[in-house]
N, C-alpha and C positions, 0 to 999 in steps of 0.2 A: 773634867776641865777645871783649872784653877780660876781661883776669883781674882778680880782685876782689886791689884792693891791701892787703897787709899792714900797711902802716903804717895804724895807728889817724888819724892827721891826715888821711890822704888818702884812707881809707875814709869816714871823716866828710863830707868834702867831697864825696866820691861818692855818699852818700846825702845829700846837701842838694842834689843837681845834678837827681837823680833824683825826688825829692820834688816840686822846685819846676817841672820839665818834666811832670810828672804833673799839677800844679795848673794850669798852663796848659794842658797839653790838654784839660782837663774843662773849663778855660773854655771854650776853643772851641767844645766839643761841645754845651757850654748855650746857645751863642748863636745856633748853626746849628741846633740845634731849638725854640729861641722861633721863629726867624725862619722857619723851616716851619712851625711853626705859625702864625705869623702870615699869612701868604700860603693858608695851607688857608683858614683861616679867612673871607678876602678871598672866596677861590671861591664858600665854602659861603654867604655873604649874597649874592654875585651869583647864585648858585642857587637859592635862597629868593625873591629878588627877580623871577625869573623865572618860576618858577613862580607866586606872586603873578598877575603879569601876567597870563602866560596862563590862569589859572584866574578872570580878570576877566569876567563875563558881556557887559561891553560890549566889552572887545577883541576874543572871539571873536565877536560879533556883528561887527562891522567888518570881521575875518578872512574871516567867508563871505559878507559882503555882497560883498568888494572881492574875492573869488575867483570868485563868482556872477553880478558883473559882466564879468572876464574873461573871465571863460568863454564869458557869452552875447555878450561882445561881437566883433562882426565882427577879420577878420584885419588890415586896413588901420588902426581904429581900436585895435585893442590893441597897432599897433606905439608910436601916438602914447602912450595911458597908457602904457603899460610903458617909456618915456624917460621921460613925464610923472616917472615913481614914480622910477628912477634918478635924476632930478636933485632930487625930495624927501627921496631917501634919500643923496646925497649935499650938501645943501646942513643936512640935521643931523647928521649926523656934523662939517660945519666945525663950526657952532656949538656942536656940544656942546665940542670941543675948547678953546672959548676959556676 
């Protein structure tokens, strides 16, 4: 650690160095927690959103319809749905993309 300078000019200076690296780091710190907070926030409406969904009396309707079919459906016909469903599940994820 450096020794605090006797001269009144360069102690002055030393506390304006100090000051002004103090105000910038609290900048920092205000901005890297807005921006966590912004980002939590992103989750917590994707969460909220999701919950929503599944708590939709017709999505889980579709849920155990489309598992009640798997299920009873034969092994040779549930290879064909279950590509069926992979390439529905992959042809909205493109579009959602665009």
């Amino acid at each position: 650690m450096r020794r605090i300078p006797t001269d009144p000019a360069r102690r002055a200076q030393r506390k304006a160095d100090l000051l002004l690296a103090s105000q910038l780091l609290r900048g920092q710190a205000v901005i890297a927690v807005d921006d966590l907070g912004r980002r939590a926030d992103q989750w917590g409406r994707r969460w909220l959103w999701l919950r929503a969904q599944l708590a939709d009396p017709w999505v889980r309707a579709a849920g155990a319809l489309g598992a009640a079919f798997m299920a009873g459906a034969g092994k040779q016909r549930r290879g064909r749905w279950t590509q069926a469903l992979r390439w529905a599940w992959a042809a909205w994820k493109i579009w959602q993309r665009r």
